[in-house]
C-alpha positions as CSV (number, residue, x, y, z in Angstrom):
1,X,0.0,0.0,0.0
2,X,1.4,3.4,-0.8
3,X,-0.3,6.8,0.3
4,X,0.6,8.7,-2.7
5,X,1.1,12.7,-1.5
6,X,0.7,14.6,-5.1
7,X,2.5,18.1,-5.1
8,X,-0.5,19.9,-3.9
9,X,-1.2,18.0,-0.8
10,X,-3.5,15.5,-2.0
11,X,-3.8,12.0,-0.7
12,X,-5.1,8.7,-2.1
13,X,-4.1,5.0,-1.4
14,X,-2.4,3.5,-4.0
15,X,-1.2,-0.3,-4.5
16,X,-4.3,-1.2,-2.0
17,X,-3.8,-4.8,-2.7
18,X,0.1,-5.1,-2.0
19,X,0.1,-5.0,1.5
20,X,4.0,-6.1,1.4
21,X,5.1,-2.3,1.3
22,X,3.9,0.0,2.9
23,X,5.1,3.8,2.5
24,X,4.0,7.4,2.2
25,X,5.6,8.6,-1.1
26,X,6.2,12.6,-1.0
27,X,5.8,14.3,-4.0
28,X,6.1,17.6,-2.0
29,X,8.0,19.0,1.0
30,X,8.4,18.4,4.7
31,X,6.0,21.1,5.6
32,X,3.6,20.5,2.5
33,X,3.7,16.6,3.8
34,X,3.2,17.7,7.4
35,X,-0.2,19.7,6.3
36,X,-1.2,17.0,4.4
37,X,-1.0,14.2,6.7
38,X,-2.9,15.8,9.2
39,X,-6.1,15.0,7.6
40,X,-5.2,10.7,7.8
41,X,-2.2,11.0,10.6
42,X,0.8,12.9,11.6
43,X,4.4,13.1,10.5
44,X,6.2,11.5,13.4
45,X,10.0,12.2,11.8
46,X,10.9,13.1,8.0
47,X,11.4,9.6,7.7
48,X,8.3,8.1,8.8
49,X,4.6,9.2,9.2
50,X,1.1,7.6,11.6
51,X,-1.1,6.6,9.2
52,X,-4.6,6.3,10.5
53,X,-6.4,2.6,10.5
54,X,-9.8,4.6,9.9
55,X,-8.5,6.5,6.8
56,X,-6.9,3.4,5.1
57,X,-9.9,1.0,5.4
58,X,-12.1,3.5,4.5
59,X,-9.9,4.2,1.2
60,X,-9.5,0.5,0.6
61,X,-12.1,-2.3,0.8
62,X,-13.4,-2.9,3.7
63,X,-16.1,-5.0,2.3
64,X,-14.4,-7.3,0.5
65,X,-13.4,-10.3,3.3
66,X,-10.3,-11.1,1.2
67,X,-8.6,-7.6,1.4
68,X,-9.6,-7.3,5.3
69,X,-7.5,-10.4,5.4
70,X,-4.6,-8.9,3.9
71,X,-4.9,-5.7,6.0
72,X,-5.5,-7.8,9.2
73,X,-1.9,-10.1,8.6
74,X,-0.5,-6.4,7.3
75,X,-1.5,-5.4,11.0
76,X,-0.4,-8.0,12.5
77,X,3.2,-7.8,10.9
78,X,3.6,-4.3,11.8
79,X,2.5,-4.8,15.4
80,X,4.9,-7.3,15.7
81,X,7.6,-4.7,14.8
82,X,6.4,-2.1,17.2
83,X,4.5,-0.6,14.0
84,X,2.1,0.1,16.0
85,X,0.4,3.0,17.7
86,X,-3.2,1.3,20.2
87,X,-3.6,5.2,21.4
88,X,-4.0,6.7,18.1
89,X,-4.9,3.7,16.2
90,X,-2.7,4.0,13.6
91,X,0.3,2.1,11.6
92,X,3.7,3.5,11.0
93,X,4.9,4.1,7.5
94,X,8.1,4.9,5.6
95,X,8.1,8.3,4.3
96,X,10.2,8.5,0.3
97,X,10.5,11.8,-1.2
98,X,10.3,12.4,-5.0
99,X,13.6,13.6,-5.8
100,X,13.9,16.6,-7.3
């Protein structure tokens, strides 16, 4: 899954069915990024971002039993890694920026 920040500040969920990577990929700036991620998370470092569990079912398929599968053993994975976060309920993502 990739949460795909245009230049603007826009977000959408990308890759929703590869739940082998999972990244924020910047096509804008640090402060840009921050402003956008405050609508499904926060920027925890310039190198990683909270994504909220809310916003990324809601922009995947939530209905379908096979993808809630995928995004339960996703889950899973990254709690095992301290990917984590109960008290905001959200996962922990890599943050790559577009290279200029």
């Amino acid at each position: 899954m990739i949460i795909s920040i245009d230049p603007a500040g826009a977000a959408t969920l990308d890759d929703i069915d590869n739940f082998k990577a999972f990244k924020v990929a910047a096509a804008c700036g640090a402060n840009l990024l921050a402003e956008a991620l405050t609508r499904l998370g926060r920027l925890d470092t310039n190198d990683h971002a909270w994504i909220s569990r809310n916003w990324l079912l809601a922009q995947g398929r939530p209905g379908d039993d096979t993808w809630l599968a995928g995004f339960r053993a996703m889950e899973q994975y990254a709690s095992a890694h301290g990917w984590v976060d109960p008290a905001t309920d959200s996962l922990r993502a890599h943050i790559e920026y577009a290279s200029s």
